[in-house]
C-alpha positions in Angstrom: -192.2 -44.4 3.9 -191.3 -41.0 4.7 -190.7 -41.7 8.4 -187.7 -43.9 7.5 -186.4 -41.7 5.0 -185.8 -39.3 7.3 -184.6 -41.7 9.7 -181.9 -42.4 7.4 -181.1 -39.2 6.8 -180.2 -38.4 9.9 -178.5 -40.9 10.6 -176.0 -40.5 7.7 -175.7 -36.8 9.0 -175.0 -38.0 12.5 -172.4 -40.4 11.1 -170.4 -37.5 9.2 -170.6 -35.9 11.6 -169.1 -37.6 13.4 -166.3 -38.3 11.8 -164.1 -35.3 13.0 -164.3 -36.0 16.7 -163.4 -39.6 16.5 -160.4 -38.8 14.0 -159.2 -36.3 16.8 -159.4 -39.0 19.6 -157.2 -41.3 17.5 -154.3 -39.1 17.1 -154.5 -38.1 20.8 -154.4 -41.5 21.9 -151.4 -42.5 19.3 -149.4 -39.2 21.1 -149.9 -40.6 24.4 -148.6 -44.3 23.9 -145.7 -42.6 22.4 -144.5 -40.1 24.8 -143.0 -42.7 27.5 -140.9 -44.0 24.8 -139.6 -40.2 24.0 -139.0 -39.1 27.2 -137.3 -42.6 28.2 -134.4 -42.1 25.3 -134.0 -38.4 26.4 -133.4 -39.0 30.2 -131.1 -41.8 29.2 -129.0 -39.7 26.7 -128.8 -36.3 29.1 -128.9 -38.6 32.6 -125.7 -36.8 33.7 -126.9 -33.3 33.0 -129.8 -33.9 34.3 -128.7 -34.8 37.6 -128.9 -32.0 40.0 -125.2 -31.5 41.7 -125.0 -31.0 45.4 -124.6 -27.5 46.4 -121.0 -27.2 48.2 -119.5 -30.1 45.9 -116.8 -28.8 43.6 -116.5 -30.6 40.2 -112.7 -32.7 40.6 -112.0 -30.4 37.0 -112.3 -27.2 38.7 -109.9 -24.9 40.4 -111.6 -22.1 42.5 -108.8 -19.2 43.0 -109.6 -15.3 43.4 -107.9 -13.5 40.9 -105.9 -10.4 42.0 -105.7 -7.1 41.0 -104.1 -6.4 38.2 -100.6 -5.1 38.7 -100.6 -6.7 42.4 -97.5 -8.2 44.0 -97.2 -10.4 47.2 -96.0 -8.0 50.4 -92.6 -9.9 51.0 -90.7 -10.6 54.9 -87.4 -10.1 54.6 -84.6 -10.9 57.8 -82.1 -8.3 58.3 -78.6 -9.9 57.8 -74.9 -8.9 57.9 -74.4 -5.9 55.5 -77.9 -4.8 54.7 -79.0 -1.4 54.9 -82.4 0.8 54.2 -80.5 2.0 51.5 -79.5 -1.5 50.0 -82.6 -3.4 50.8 -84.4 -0.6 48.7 -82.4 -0.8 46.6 -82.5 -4.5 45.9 -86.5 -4.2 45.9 -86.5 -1.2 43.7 -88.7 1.0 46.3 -87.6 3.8 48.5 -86.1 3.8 51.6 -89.2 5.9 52.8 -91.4 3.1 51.5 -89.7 0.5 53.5 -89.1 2.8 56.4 -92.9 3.4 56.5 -94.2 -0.2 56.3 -92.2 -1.0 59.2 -92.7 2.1 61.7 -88.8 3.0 61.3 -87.6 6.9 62.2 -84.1 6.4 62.2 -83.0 4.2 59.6 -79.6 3.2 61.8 -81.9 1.9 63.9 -82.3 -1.9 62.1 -81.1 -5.1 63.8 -79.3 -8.3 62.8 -82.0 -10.5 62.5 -85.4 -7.7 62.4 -87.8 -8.7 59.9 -89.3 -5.9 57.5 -92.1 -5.9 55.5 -91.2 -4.9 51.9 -94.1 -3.3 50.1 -95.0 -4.6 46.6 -94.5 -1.3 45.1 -93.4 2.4 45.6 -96.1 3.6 48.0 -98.0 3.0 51.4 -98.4 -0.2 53.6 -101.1 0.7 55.9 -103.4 -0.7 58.4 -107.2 0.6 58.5 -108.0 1.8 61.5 -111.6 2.8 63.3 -113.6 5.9 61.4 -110.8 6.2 59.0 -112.6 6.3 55.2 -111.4 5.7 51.7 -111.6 9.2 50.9 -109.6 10.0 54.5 -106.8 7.4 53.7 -106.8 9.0 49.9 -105.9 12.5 51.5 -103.6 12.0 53.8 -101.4 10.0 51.1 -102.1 12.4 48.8 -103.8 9.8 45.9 -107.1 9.8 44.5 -109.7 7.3 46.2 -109.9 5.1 43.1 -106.5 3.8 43.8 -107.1 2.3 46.9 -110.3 0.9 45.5 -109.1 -0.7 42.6 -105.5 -1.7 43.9 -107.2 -3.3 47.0 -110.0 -4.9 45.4 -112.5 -3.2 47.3 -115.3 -2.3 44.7 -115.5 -6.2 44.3 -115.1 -6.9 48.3 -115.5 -4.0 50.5 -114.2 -6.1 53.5 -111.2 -5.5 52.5 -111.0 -1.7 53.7 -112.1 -2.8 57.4 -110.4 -2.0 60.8 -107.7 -4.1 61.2 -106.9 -4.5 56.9 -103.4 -4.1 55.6 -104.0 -2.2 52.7 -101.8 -1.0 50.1 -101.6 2.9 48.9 -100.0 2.8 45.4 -98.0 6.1 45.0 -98.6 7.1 48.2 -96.5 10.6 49.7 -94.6 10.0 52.5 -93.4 11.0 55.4 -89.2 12.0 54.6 -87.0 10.2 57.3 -84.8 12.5 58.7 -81.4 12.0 58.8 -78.4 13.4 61.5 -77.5 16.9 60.3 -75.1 18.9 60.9 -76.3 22.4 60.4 -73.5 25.0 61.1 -70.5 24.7 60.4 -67.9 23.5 57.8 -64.9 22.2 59.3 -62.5 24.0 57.2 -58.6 23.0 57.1 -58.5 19.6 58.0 -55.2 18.4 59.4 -53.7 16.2 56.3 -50.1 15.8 58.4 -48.6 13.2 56.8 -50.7 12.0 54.1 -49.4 11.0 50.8 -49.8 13.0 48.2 -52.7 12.2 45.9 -52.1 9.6 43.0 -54.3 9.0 40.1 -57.6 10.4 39.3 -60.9 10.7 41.7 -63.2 7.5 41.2 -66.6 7.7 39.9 -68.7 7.6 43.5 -70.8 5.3 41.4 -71.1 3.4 38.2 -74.4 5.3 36.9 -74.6 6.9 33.5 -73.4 10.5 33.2 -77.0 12.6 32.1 -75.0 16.5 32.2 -71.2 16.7 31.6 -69.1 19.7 33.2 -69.8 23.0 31.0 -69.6 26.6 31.9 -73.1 26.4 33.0 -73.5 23.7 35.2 -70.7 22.9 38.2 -70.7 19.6 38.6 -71.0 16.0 36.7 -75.0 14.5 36.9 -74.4 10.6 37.7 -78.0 8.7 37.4 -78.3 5.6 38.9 -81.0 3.5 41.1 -82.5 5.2 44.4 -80.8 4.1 47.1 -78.0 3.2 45.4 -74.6 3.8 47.4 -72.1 6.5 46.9 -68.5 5.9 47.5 -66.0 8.3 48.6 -64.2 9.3 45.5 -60.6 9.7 47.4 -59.4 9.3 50.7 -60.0 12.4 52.6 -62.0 14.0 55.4 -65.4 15.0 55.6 -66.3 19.2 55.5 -69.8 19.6 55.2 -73.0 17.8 55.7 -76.9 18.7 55.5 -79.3 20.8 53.7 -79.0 23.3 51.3 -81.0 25.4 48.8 -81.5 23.4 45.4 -79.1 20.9 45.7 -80.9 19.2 48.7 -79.0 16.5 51.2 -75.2 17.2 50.5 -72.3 15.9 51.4 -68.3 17.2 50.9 -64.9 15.8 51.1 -61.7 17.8 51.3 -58.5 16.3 49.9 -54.5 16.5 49.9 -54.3 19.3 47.8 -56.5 21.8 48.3 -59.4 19.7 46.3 -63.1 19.4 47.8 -65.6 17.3 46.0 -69.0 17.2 47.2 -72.4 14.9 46.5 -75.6 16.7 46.3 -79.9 15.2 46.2 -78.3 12.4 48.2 -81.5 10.4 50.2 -79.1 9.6 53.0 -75.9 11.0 54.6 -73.3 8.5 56.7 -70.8 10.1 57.6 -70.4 13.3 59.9 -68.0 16.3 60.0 -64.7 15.4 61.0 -64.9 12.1 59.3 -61.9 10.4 57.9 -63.0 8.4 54.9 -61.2 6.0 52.6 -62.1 5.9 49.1 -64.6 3.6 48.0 -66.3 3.9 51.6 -69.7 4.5 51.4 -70.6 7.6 52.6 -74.0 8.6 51.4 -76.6 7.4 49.0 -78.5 8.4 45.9 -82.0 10.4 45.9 -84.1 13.0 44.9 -83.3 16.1 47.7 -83.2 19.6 46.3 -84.7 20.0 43.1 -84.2 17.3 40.7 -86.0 15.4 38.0 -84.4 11.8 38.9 -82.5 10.0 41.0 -78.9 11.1 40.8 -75.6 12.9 42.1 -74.6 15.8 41.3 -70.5 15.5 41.5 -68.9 18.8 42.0 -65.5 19.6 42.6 -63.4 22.6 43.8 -59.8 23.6 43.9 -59.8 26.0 45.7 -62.2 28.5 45.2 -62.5 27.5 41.3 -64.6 24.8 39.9 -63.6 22.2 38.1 -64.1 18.5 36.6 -64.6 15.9 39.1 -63.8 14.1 35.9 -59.9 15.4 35.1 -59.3 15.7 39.0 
């Protein structure tokens, strides 16, 4: 009797037991008829971003470009035609003459043709073209510019290739080289012959429509005319041409005697074209605005004489 008692005993232990285990088995083999059914409505609901895309394909609603620098403009070609100067063409791009000059291996700025192409540069400064063993911190000091400014004009944090032998590159700010225009060093022709030439009528034209920044006064000699660089200056009567070249202060100059005993004379010009000797017309254009001598902007400084006494260009 006591045999099967403990028979049963166990037997009910055993069966508690037991009952963990087979609970556990159950719920793992309810999870894994489900899954299939799971993962079958999530691959049908993400199918297309789940699909791997081919490496080289570009998706139709993209547009790859490479973004410029900011501040960047396009380096135009421009043909030479009838008319055009340094002097107009910079000032049409708003650059310097030297800029254009520079970009295009031009000494002698008479020297352009009907029909030349010239590179204009997209801003006041330096188109130049890498060359072997030359450095970003060689080019930087010969223009005169920190190095950051050709890295971050040209891009070339982001793609050093672009500072290789062989690059255009451009030097934002960049000093350059003056060009040098025909002088005429010694002498002032003095007493022009004015044999029968009318006598003067009316008052001198402006040599250019600027805006007046310094008025005739006891302390200064002249009239300040600002205006573009570049811009042209027009003879402000008819007349013959005295003097040309460089002085102290007021730079690249040039003067005009008149019927009358008047002289009247441009100084900080950029360019000079006429030469002693000269007869000009009025309105001819006979030099051009800069920033010779010492300055703080582009201007003339119209002064006038009679005689030996100065006086306003603007009452002559």
């Amino acid at each position: 009797m006591r045999g099967l008692r403990l028979a049963l005993n166990t037997s009910v232990a055993v069966l508690v037991l037991s009952l963990p285990f087979a609970a556990t088995a159950a719920s793992r083999a309810s999870s894994t008829v489900g899954m299939p059914i799971v993962a079958t409505a999530v691959t049908a609901a993400d199918a297309s971003r789940a699909q791997p895309a081919a490496r080289g394909s570009i998706a139709a609603s993209r547009n790859p470009v490479t973004v410029a620098a900011e501040g960047a403009h396009p380096i135009q070609e421009v043909t030479i035609h009838e008319g055009d100067t340094l002097a107009t063409m910079a000032n049409f791009y708003d650059v310097s003459i030297e800029s254009i000059a520079f970009a295009n291996g031009i000494s002698d700025a008479q020297s352009i043709q009907l029909g030349q192409t010239l590179k204009i540069p997209p801003a006041e400064g330096a188109l130049y073209t890498v060359k072997d063993g030359d450095s970003v911190e060689t080019v930087a000091a010969r223009f005169k510019v920190d190095p950051s400014v050709i890295m971050s004009y040209n891009r070339v944090y982001f793609e050093p290739e672009h500072f290789a032998p062989g690059q255009l590159i451009f030097v934002r700010g960049a000093e350059l080289p003056s060009l040098q225009p025909q002088r005429v060093t010694s002498a002032v022709l003095r007493g022009p012959s004015f044999a029968g030439a009318p006598a003067r009528t009316g008052r001198l034209a402006w040599p250019v429509a600027g805006v007046i920044t310094q008025y005739f006064w006891a302390g200064h000699t002249g009239v300040d005319i600002a205006a573009p660089y570049g811009t042209g200056l027009g003879a402000d009567d008819d007349g013959v041409v005295t003097a040309t070249g460089w002085v102290a202060v007021g730079g690249l100059h040039v003067c005009i005697q008149h019927v009358g005993g008047l002289e009247s004379c441009y100084y900080h010009t950029s360019y000079v074209y006429a030469e002693v000797g000269d007869k000009v017309a009025r309105g001819q254009i006979v030099a051009t605005i800069g920033l010779t001598g010492v300055t703080t902007g582009p201007h003339v400084h119209w002064e006038c004489k009679q005689g030996n006494q100065f006086v306003s260009c603007l009452t002559q």
